[in-house]
C-alpha positions as CSV (number, residue, x, y, z in Angstrom):
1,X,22.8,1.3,18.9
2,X,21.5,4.8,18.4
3,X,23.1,8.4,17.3
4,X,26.8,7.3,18.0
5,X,28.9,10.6,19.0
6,X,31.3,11.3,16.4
7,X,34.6,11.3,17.0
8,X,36.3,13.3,14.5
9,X,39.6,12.3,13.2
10,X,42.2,14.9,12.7
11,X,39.9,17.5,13.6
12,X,37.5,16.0,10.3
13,X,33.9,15.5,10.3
14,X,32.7,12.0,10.6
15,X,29.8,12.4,9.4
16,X,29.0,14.9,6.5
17,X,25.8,15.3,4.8
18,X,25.0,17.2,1.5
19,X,22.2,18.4,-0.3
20,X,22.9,17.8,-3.5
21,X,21.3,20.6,-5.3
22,X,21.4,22.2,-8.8
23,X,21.3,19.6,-11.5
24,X,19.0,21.0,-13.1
25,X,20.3,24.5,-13.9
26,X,23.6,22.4,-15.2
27,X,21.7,21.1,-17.7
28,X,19.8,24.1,-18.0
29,X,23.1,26.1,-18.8
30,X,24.4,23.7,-21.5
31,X,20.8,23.9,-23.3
32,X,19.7,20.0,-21.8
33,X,17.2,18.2,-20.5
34,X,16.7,18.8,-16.4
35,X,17.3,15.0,-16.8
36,X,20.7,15.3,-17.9
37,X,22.0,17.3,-14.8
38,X,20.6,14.5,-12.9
39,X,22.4,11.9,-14.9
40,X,25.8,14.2,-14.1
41,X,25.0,14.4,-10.8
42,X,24.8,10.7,-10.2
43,X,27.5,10.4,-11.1
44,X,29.0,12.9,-9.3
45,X,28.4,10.5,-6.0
46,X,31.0,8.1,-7.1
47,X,33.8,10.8,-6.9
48,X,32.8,11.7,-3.6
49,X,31.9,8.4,-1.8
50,X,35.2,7.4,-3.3
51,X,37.2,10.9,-1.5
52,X,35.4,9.7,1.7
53,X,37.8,6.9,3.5
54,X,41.1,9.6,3.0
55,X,39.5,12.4,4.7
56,X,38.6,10.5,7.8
57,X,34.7,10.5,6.4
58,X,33.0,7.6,8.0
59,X,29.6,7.8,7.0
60,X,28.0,10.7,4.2
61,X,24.5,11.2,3.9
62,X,23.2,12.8,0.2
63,X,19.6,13.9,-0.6
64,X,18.5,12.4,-4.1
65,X,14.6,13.2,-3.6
66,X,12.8,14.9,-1.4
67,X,9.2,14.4,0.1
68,X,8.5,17.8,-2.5
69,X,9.6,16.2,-5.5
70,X,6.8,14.8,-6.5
71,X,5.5,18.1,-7.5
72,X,7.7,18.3,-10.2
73,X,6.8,17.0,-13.7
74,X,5.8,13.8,-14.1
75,X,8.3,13.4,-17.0
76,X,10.8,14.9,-14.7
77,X,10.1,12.5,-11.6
78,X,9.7,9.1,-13.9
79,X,13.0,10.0,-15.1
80,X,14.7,10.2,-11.5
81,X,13.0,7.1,-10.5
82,X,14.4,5.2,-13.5
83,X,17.3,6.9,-12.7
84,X,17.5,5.4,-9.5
85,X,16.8,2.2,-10.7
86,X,20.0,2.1,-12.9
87,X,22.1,4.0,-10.6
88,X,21.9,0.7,-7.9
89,X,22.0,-1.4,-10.7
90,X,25.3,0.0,-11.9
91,X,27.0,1.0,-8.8
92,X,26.2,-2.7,-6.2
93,X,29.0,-4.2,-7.3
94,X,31.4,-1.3,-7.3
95,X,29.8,-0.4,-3.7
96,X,30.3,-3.5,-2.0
97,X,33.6,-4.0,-3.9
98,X,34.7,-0.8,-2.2
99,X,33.2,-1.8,1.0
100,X,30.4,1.0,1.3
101,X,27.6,0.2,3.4
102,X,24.6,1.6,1.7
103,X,21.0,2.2,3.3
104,X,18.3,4.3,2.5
105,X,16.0,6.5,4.1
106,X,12.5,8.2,3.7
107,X,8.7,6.9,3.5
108,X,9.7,3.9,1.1
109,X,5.2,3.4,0.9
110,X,5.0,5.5,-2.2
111,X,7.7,3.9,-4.2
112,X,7.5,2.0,-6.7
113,X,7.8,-2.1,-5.2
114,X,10.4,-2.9,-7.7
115,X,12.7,0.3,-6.6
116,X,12.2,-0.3,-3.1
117,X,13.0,-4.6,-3.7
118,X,16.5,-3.1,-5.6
119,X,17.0,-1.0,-2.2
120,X,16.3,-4.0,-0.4
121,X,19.2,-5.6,-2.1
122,X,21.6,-3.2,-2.3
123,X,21.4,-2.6,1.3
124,X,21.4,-6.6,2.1
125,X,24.4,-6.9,-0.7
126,X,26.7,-4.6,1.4
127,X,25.1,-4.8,4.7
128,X,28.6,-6.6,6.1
129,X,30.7,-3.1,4.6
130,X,32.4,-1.0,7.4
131,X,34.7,1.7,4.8
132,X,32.1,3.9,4.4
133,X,28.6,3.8,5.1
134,X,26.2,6.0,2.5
135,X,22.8,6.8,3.3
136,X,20.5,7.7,0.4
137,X,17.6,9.7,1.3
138,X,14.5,9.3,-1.3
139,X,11.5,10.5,-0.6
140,X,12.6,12.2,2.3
141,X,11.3,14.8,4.4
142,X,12.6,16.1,7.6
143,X,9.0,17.0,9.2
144,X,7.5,13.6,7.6
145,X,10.5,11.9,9.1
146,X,9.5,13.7,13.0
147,X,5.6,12.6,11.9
148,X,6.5,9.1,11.1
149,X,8.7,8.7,14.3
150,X,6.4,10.1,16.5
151,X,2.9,8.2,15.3
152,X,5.7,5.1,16.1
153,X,6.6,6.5,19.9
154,X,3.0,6.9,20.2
155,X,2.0,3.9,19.2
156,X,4.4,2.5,21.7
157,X,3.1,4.2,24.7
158,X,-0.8,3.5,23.5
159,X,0.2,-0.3,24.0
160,X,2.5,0.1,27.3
161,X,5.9,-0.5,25.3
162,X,7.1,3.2,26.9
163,X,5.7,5.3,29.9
164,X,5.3,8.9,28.7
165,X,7.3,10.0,31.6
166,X,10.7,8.6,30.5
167,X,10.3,10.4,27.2
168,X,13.0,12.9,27.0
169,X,15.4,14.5,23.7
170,X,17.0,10.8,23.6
171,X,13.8,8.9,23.0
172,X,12.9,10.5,19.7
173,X,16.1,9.7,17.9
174,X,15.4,5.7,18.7
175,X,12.4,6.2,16.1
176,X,13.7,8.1,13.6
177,X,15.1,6.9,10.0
178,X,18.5,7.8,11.0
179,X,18.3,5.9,14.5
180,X,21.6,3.7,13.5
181,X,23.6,6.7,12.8
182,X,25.8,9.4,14.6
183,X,24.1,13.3,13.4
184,X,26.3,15.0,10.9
185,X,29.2,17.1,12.2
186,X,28.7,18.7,8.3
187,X,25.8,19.8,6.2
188,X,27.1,20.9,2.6
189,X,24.8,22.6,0.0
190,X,26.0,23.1,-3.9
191,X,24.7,25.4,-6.4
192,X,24.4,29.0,-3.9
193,X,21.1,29.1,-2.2
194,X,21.1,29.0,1.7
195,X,18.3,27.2,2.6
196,X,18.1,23.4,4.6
197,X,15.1,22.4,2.5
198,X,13.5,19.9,5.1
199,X,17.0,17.7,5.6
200,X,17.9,16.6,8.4
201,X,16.2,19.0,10.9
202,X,16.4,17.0,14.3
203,X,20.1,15.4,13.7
204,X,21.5,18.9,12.1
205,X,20.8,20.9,15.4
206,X,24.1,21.0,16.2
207,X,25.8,20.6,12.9
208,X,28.2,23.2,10.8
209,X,26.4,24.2,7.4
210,X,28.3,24.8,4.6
211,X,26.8,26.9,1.6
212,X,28.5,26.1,-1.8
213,X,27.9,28.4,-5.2
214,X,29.0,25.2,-7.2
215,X,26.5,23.0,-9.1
216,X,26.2,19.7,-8.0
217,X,27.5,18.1,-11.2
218,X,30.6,20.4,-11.0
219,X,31.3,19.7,-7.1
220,X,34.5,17.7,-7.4
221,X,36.5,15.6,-5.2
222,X,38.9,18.3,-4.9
223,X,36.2,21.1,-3.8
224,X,35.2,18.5,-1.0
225,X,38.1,17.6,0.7
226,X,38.9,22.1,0.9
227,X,35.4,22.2,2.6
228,X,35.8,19.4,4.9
229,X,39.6,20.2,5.3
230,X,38.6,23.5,6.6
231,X,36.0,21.9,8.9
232,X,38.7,21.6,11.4
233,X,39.3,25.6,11.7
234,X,35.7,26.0,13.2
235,X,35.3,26.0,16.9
236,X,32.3,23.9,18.0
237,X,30.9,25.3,22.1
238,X,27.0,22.9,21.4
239,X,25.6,25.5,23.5
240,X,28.7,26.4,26.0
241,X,31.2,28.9,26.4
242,X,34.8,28.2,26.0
243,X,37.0,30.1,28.5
């Protein structure tokens, strides 16, 4: 099955994706560690995954590392790899015991083998969950995402899989990370800056954006159900004109 339409319930978003951004400056504002924000922050996922099956929310998408992280500190990006590590160690049972389905998605080649054998897990552990279904992007990129989809299409028509002339906008999405997935209806970024940062870019064509002042690790459940409530108040033409 590939890109599902949504079918939005009550006038919700199905599918709402967030960048979660601004960890760091919380930590930064309470004189801590850039590690501490992103020890809030993970936390912070719980609250909303939890918010999820109420608002009609079937399936949230978060970015926890992007394809530009590893420029940061080394310091900085051992810690959010460790991080990760505990987070699926702490939250599998919790996640399949609230029936979240949880996959991941990025270039999995540079991770470390014992991170990507916990994702493995975690994403065989609640593979059978239909409440919600998170997807955790690490070491994601949306251009890398295109790159890898298309050297895969490629290789498909080099070896007579697919004839180049039936390639159309509704091949592409069968390659990408995402292919299992309907695109968001929302894109949510925290902490004030109004940028997409490389998320998303072929499934968000058509999605609302929402630009949020609030930190990350102050986002509550309560500031995400008055975004996506007022989802419903936007008038969606994908292109057309609505006599």
């Amino acid at each position: 099955m590939v890109n599902p339409q949504p079918t939005a319930k009550d006038d919700g978003p199905r599918h709402v994706a967030i960048i979660m951004d601004g960890n760091g400056r919380w930590a930064t504002q309470r004189g801590r560690p850039r590690l501490f924000g992103h020890q809030a922050g993970a936390r912070r996922v719980r609250e909303i995954v939890e918010a999820c099956p109420d608002l009609g929310v079937d399936y949230l998408t978060v970015f926890a590392f992007s394809t530009e992280n590893w420029k940061r500190t080394q310091s900085e990006v051992s810690g959010l790899m460790n991080l990760f590590r505990r987070y699926i160690t702490r939250e599998a049972k919790a996640l399949k015991a609230n029936d979240v389905c949880v996959r991941f998605i990025g270039d999995r080649v540079r991770l470390d083998q014992k991170l990507v054998a916990m994702m493995d897990e975690l994403e065989a552990l609640t593979a059978h969950c239909r409440t919600v279904n998170l997807t955790i992007a690490i070491n994601y990129g949306g251009r890398d995402e295109v790159a890898r989809a298309t050297k895969r299409l490629a290789r498909d028509v080099a070896e007579g899989r697919l004839n180049p002339d039936d390639v159309d906008e509704e091949t592409l999405p069968k390659y990408l990370d995402t292919c299992v997935l309907p695109d968001p209806d929302l894109v949510i970024r925290t902490s004030g800056e109004a940028r997409i940062s490389n998320f998303l870019l072929w499934q968000s064509a058509y999605s609302e954006y929402e630009f949020i002042d609030t930190l990350w690790p102050d986002f509550t459940a309560d500031e995400f159900r008055s975004v996506v409530g007022g989802f419903g108040t936007r008038e969606r033409r994908f292109g057309a004109v609505v006599a």
